[in-house]
N, C-alpha and C positions, 0 to 999 in steps of 0.2 A: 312029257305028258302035260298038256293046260291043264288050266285048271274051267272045270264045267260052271256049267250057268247055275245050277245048286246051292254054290256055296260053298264045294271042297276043296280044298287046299290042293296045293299043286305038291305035286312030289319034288320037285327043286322049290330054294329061295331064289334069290335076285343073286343074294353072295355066290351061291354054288354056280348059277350061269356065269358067272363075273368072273371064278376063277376055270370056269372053261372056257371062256376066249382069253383068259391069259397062258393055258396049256396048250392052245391051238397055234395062240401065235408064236409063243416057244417053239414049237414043233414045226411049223411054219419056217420060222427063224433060221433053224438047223438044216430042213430041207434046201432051201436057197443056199447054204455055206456049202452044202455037197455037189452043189448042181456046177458046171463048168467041166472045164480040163477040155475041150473045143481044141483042136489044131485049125491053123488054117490054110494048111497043106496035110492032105490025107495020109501022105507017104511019110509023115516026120512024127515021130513017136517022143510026146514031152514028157520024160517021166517025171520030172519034178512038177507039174503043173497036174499029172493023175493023181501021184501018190503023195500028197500037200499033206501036211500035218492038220490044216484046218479042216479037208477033205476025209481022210480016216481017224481020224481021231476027236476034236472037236467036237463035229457036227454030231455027230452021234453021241456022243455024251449031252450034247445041246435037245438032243430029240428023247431022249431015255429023261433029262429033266420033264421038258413037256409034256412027255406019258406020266411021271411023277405027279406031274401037278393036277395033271385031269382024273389021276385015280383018289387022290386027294379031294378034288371036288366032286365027283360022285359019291362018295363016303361021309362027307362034312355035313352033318345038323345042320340044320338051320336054328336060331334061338327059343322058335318057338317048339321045336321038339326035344328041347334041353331040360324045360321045365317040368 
């Protein structure tokens, strides 16, 4: 939500956008570690290269961070509603 020509404050600070492009890019992060496992012969099944440790395990602990952190930033005060 901007904030209006009024004079109201915006429902986020600068901080709370700042740690949702750091949740994004986590998230982000995780998604690219999942992405692969390509043969490049249709008929050859690599199972080490689907079933990768950084592929089901990892990345998703890596993406469940980034959800962590963006549920974090929509929640986070800003300082001036501290006071």
């Amino acid at each position: 939500m901007a904030a209006s020509t009024n004079g109201a404050s915006s429902m986020f600070s600068k901080s709370n956008y700042t740690w949702m492009l750091i949740g994004a890019l986590v998230i982000a992060l995780g998604m690219f570690l999942m992405s692969g496992g390509k043969s490049s012969d249709p008929n050859v099944f690599n199972k080490d290269a689907v079933y990768s440790t950084t592929r089901i395990t990892i990345a998703p602990i890596i993406i469940f961070i980034g959800l962590a952190i963006e549920v974090y930033a929509i929640f986070k005060k800003s300082a001036s509603e501290k006071k």
